[in-house]
C-alpha positions in Angstrom: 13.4 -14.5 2.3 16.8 -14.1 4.1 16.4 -12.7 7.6 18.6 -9.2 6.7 16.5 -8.7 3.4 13.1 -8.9 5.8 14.8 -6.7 8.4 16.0 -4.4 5.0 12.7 -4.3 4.2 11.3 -3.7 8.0 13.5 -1.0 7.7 12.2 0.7 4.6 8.9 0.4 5.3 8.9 2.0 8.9 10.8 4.8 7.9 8.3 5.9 5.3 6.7 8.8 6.1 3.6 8.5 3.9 2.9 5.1 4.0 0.8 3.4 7.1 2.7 5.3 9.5 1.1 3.8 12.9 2.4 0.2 12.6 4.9 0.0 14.8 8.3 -2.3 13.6 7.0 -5.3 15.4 3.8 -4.9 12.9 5.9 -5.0 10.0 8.0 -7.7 11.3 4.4 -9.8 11.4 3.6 -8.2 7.7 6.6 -8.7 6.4 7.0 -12.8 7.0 3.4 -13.5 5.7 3.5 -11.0 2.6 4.1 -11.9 -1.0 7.2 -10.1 -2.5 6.4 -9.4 -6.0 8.0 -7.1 -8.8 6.9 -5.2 -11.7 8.7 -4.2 -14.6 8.8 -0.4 -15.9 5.3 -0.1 -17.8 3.5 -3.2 -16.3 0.4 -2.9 -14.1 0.3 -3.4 -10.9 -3.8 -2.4 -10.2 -5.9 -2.3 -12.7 -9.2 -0.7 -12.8 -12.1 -2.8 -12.8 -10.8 -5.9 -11.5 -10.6 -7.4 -7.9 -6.9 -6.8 -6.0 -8.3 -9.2 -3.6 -5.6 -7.7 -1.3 -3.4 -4.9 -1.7 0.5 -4.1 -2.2 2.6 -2.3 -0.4 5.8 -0.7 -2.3 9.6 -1.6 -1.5 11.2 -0.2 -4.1 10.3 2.3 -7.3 7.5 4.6 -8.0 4.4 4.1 -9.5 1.7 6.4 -11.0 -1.6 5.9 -10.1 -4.4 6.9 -13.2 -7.9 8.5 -12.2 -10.0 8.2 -15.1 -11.6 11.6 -13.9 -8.1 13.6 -13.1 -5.7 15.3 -15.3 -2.8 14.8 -13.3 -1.3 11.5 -12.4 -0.1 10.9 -9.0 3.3 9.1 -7.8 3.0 6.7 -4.9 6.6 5.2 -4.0 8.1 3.4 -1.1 6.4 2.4 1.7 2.9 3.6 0.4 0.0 1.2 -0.7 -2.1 0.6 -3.2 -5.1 -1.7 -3.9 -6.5 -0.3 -0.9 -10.0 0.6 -2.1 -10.7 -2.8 -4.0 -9.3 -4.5 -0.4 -11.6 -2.3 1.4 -15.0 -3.2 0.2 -13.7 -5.8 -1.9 -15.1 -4.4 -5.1 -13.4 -4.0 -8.2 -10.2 -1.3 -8.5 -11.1 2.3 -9.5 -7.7 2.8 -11.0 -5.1 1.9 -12.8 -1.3 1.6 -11.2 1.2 1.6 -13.6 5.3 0.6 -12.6 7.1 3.5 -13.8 10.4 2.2 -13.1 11.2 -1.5 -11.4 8.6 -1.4 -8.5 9.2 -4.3 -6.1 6.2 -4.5 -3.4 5.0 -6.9 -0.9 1.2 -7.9 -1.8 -0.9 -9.0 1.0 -4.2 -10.9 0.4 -7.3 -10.8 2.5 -7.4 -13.6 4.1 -4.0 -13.3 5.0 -4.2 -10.5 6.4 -7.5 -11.7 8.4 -5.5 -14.0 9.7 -2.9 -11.9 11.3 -5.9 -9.0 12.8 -7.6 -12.0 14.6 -4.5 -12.9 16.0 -3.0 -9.4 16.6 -6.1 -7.1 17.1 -3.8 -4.7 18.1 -2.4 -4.6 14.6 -5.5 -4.6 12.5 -6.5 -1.2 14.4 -3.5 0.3 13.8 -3.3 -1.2 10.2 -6.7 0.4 9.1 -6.3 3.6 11.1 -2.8 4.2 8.9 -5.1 3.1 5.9 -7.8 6.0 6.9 -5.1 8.6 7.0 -3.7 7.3 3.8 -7.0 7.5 2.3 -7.5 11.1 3.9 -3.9 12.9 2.5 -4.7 11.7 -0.9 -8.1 12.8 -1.0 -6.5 15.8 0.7 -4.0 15.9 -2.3 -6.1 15.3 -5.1 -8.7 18.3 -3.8 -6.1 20.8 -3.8 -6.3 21.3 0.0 -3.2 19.8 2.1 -3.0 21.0 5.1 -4.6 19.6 8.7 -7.8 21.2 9.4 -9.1 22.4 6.3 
């Protein structure tokens, strides 16, 4: 990956305001050179339930819908949000499906590499799983009906 596409991407994924918002650009710099860049085609599955991510994806470019077996609605992640994040977290199988809707480019990031980067940057893997918690926590907020702070 050329330097300008990785600072592009830097770029992208700093900016996005509902994605892990407490790395700071020096954290995505780190991300960024040890991720997989990967891309999905309009239909294709990027999660799917009941398999292993063994890692989880982080998106660049494009939407994708994320299907709950026990919700109506569908909802959109896009740029600079994750996904994969459950399965990564206790490393059991996906409980959805994640579906490209359009051309969805993402950087995928196994475990062990990202094991790698928290032991040497502990600083990191705090903030990396304290942006995953409040991920985790708007779309639970989200899918509940209740959005605001506090409730």
């Amino acid at each position: 990956m050329t330097k300008a596409i990785q600072q592009q991407d830097v770029s992208v994924l700093s900016a996005a305001k509902q994605g892990l918002v407490y790395l700071t650009a020096n954290d995505w710099a780190l991300i960024a050179d040890k991720a997989t860049r990967m891309k999905f085609k309009a239909g294709e599955a990027i999660v799917q339930r009941g398999r292993r991510t063994h890692g989880l994806y982080l998106l660049l470019k494009g939407t994708a819908s994320v299907q709950i077996p026990t919700q109506g609605t569908m909802p959109v992640i896009g740029v600079g949000q994750v996904c994969g994040e459950i399965s990564f977290l206790d490393d059991l199988t996906a409980t959805a499906n994640v579906i490209a809707q359009e051309a969805v480019e993402a950087f995928y990031l196994d475990r062990a590499t990202l094991q790698t980067l928290f032991e040497l940057f502990p600083h990191l893997g705090s903030r990396f799983y304290r942006s995953l918690a409040s991920s985790l926590s708007r779309r639970l907020r989200e899918l509940i009906g209740g959005t605001e702070a506090g409730e």
